[in-house]
N, C-alpha and C positions, 0 to 999 in steps of 0.2 A: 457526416459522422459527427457525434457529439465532442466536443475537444476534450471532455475526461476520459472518452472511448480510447482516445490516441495517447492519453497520459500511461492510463494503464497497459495498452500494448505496451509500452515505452519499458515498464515494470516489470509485468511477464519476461520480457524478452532479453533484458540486460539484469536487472536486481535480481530473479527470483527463478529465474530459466536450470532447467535441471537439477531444483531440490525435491526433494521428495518430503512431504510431511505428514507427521504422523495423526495429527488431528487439528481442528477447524481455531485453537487458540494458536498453534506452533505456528499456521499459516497467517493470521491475525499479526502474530507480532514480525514476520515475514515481512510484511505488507507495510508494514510501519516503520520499522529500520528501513526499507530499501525505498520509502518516500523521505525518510528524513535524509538519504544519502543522494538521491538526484534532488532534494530544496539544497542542500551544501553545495552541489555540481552547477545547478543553474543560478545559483546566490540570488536565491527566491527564498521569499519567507515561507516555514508553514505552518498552518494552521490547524490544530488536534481540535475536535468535534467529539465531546461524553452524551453520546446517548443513553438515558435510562429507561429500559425497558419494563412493562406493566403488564404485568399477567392478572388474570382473573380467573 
């Protein structure tokens, strides 16, 4: 298994296990609070990634 595979179970399972959301930003910032709160658990640094997306 890929070791971001097991990060994200890690996420699922403890951060984000049992909410319900209403659409695909609410989950977005979901996903990011509950990364920024197991980097404070494991006093690992992290690192935020802005992709800009290009449509034609």
């Amino acid at each position: 298994m890929n070791p971001i595979e097991t990060q994200w179970h890690q996420l699922k399972t403890h951060e984000i296990a049992g909410q319900m959301f209403d659409n695909e930003y609410d989950l977005a910032i979901a996903v990011m609070d509950g990364m920024k709160t197991r980097s404070q658990a494991g006093e690992y640094t992290l690192e935020r990634f802005i992709f800009t997306a290009v449509f034609k």
